[in-house]
Each structure stands twice: as structure tokens, then as C-alpha cells.
Backbone atoms as SQL, in Angstrom:
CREATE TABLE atoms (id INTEGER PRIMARY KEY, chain TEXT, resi INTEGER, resn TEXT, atom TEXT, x REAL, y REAL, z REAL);
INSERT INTO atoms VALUES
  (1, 'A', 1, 'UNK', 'N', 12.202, 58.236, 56.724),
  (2, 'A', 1, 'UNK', 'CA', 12.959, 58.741, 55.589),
  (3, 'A', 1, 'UNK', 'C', 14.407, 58.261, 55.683),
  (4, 'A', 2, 'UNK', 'N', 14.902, 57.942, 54.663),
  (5, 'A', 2, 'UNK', 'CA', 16.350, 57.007, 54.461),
  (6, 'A', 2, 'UNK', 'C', 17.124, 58.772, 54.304),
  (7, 'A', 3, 'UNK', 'N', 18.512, 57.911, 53.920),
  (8, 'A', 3, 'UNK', 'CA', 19.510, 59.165, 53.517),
  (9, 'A', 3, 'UNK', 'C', 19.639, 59.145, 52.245),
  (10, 'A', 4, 'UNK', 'N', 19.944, 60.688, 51.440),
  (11, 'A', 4, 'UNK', 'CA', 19.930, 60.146, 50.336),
  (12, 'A', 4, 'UNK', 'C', 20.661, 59.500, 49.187),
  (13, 'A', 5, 'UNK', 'N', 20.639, 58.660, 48.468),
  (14, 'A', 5, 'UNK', 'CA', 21.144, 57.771, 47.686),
  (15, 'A', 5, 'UNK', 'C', 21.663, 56.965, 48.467),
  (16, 'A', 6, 'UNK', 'N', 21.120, 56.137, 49.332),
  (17, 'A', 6, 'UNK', 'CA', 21.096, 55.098, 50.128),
  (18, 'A', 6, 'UNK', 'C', 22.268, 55.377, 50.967),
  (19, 'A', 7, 'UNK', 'N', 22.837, 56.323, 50.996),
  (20, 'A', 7, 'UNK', 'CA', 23.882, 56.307, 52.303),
  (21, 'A', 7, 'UNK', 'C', 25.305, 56.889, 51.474),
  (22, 'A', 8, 'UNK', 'N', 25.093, 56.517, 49.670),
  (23, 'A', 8, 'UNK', 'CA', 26.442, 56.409, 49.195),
  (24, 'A', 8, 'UNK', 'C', 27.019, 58.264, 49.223),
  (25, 'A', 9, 'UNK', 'N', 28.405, 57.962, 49.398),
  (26, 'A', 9, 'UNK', 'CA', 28.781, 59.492, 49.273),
  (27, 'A', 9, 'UNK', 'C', 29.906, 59.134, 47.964),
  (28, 'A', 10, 'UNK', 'N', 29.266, 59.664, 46.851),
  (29, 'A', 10, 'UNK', 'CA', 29.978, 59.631, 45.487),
  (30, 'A', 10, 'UNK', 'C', 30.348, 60.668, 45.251),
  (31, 'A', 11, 'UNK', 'N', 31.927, 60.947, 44.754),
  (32, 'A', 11, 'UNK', 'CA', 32.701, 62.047, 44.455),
  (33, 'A', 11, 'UNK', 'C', 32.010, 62.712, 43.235),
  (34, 'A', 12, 'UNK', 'N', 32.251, 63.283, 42.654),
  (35, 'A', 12, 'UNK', 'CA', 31.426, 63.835, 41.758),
  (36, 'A', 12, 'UNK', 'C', 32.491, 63.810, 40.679),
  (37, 'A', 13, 'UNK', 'N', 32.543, 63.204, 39.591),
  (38, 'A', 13, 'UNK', 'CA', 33.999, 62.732, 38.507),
  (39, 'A', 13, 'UNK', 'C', 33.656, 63.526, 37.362),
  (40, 'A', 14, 'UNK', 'N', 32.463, 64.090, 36.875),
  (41, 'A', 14, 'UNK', 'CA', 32.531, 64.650, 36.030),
  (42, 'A', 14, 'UNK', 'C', 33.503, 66.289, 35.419),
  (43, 'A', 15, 'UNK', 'N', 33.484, 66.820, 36.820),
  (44, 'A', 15, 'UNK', 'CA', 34.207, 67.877, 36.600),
  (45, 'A', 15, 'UNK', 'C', 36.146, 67.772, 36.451),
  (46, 'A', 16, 'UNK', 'N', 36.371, 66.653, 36.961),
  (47, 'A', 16, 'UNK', 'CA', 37.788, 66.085, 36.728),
  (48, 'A', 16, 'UNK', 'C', 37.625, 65.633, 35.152),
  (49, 'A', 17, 'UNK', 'N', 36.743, 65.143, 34.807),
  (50, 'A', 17, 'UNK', 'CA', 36.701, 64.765, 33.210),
  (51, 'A', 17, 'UNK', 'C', 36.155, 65.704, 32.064),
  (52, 'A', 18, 'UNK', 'N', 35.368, 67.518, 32.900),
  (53, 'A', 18, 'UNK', 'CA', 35.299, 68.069, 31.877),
  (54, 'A', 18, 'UNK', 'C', 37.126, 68.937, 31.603),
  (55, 'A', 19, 'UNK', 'N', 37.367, 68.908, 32.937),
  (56, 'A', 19, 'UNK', 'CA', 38.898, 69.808, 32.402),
  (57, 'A', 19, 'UNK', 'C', 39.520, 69.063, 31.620),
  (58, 'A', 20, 'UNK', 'N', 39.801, 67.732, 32.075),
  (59, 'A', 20, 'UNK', 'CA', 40.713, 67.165, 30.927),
  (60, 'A', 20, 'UNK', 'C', 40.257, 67.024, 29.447),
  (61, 'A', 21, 'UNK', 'N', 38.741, 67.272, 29.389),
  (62, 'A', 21, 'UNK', 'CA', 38.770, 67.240, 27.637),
  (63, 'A', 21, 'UNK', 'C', 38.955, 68.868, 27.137),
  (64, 'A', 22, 'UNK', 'N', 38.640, 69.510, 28.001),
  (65, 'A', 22, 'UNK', 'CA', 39.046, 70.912, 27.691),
  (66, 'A', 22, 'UNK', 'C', 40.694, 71.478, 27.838),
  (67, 'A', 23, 'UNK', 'N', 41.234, 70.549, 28.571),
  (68, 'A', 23, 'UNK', 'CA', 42.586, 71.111, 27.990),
  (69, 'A', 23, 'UNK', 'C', 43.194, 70.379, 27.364),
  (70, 'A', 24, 'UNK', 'N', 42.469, 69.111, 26.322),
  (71, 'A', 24, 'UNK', 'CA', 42.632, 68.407, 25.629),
  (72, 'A', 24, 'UNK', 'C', 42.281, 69.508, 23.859),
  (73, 'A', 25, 'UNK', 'N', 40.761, 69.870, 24.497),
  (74, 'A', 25, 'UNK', 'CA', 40.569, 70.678, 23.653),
  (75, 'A', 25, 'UNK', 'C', 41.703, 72.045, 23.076),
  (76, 'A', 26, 'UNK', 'N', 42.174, 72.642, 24.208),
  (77, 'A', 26, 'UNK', 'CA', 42.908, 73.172, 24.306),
  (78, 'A', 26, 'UNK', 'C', 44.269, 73.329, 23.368),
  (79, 'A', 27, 'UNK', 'N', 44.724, 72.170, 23.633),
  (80, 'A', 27, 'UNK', 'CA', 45.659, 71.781, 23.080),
  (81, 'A', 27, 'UNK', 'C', 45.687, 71.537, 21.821),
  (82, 'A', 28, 'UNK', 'N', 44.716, 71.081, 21.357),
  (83, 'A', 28, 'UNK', 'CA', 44.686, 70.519, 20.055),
  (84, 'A', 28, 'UNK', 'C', 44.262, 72.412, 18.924),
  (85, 'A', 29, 'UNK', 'N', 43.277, 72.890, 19.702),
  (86, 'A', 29, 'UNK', 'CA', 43.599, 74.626, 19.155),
  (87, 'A', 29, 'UNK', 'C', 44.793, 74.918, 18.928),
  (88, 'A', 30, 'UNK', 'N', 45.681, 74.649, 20.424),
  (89, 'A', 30, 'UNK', 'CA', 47.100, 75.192, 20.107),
  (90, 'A', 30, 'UNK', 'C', 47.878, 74.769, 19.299),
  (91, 'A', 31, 'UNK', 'N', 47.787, 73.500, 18.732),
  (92, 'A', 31, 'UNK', 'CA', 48.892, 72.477, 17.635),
  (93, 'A', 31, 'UNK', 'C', 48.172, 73.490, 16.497),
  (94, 'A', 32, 'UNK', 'N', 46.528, 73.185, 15.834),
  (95, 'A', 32, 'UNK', 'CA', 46.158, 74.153, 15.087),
  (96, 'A', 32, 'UNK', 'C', 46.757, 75.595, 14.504),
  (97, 'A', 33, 'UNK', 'N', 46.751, 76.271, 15.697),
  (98, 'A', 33, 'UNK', 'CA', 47.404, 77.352, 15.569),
  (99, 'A', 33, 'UNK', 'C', 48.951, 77.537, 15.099),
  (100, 'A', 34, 'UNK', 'N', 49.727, 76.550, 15.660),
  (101, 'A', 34, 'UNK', 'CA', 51.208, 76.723, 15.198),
  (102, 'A', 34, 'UNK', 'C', 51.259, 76.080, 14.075),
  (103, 'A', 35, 'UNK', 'N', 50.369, 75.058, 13.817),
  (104, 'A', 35, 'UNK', 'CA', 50.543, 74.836, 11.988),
  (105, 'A', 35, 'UNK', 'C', 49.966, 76.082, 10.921),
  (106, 'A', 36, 'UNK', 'N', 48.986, 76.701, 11.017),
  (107, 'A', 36, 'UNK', 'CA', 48.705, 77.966, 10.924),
  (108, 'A', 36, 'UNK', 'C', 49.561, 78.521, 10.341),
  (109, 'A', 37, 'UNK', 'N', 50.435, 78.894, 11.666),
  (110, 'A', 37, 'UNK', 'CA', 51.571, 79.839, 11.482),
  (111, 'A', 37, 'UNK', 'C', 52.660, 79.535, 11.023),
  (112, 'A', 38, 'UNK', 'N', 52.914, 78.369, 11.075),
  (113, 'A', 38, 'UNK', 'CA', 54.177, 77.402, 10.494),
  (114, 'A', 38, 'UNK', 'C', 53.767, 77.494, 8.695),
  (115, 'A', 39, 'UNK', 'N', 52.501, 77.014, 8.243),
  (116, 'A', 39, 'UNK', 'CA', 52.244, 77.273, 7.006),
  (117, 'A', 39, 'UNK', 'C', 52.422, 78.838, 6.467),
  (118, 'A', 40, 'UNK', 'N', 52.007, 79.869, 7.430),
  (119, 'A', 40, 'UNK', 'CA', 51.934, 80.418, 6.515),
  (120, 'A', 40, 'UNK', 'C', 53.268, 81.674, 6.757),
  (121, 'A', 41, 'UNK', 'N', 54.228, 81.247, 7.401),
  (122, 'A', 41, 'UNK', 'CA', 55.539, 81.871, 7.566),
  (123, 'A', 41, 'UNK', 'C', 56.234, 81.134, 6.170),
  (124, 'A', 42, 'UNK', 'N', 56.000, 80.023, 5.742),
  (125, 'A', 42, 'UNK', 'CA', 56.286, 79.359, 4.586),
  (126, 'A', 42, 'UNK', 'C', 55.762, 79.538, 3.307),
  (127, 'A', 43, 'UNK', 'N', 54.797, 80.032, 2.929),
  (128, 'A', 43, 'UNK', 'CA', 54.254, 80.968, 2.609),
  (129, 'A', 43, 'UNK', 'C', 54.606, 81.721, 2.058),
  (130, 'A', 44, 'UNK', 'N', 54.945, 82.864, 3.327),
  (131, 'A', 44, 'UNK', 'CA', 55.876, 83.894, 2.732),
  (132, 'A', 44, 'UNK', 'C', 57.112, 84.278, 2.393),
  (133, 'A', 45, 'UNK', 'N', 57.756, 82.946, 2.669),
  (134, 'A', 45, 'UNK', 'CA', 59.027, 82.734, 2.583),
  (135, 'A', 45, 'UNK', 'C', 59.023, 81.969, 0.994),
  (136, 'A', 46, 'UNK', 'N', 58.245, 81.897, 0.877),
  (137, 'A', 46, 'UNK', 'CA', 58.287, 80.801, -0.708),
  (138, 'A', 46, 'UNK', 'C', 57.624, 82.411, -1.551),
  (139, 'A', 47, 'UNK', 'N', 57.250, 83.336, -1.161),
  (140, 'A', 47, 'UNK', 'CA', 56.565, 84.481, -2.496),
  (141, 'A', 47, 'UNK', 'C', 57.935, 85.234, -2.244),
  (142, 'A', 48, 'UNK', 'N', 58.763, 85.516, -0.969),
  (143, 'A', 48, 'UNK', 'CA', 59.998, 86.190, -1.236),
  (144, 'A', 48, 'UNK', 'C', 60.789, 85.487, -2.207),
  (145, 'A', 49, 'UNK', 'N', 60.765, 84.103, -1.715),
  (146, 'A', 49, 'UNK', 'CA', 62.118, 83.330, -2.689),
  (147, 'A', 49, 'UNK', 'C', 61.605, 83.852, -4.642),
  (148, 'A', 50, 'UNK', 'N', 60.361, 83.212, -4.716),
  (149, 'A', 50, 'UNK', 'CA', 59.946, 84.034, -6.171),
  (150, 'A', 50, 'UNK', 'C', 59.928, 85.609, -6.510),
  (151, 'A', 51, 'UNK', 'N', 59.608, 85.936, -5.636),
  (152, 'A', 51, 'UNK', 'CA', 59.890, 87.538, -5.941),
  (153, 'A', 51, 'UNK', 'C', 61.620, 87.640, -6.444),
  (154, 'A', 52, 'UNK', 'N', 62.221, 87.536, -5.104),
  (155, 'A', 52, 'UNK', 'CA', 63.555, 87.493, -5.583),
  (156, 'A', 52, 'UNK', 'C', 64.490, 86.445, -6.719),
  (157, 'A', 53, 'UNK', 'N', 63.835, 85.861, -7.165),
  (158, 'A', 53, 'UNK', 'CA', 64.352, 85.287, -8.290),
  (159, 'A', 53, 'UNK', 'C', 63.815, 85.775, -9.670),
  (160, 'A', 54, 'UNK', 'N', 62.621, 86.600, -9.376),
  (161, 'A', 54, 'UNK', 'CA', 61.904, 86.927, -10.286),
  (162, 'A', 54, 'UNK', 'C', 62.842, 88.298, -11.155),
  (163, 'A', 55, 'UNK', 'N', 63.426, 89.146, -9.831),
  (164, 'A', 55, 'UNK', 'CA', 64.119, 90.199, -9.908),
  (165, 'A', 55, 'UNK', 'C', 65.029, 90.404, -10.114),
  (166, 'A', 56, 'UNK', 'N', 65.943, 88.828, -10.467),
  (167, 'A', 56, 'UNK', 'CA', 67.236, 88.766, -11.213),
  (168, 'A', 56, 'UNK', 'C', 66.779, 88.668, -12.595),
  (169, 'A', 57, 'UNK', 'N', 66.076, 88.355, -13.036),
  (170, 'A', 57, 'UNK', 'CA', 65.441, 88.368, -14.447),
  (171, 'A', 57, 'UNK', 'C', 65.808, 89.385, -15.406);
């Protein structure tokens, strides 16, 4: 009986390459999220500006 995989001792790379797409993933949630919030702080800053112009009327 040989050793197995002929002797080779291979690091195992996949788990170095699932974090980086997951905090790739990560990241890209987080940009998501602050446009989100960036839209919709603007939003409400654009129904105040009409409200209050509405109310000088």
C-alpha cells in the first residue's frame, strides 16, 4: 500500500478562497445597504423640502 495521494501533502486552498468571496460578499451587502439608506434619507429630505414649501402657500 502507497501513501495517500502519492506522497503529495496539498494545503487545502479552498477555505482561504471561501472567506474571501464571503467577505467580498459581505461587502458588497454593506455598499447595498448604505445606498439604501443614502436614498432614502433623500427621500425624506426631498417630502420635507415639499411639505415645507407646500406650507408657505
Amino acid at each position: 500500500m502507497g501513501p495517500v495521494n502519492g506522497g503529495r501533502n496539498r494545503p487545502e486552498r479552498r477555505f482561504p478562497l471561501t472567506v474571501r468571496v464571503r467577505s467580498n460578499l459581505i461587502q458588497e451587502f454593506t455598499m447595498a445597504d448604505l445606498a439604501f439608506v443614502v436614498t432614502v434619507l433623500a427621500g425624506f429630505a426631498l417630502v420635507a423640502l415639499v411639505a415645507k414649501g407646500a406650507t408657505k402657500l
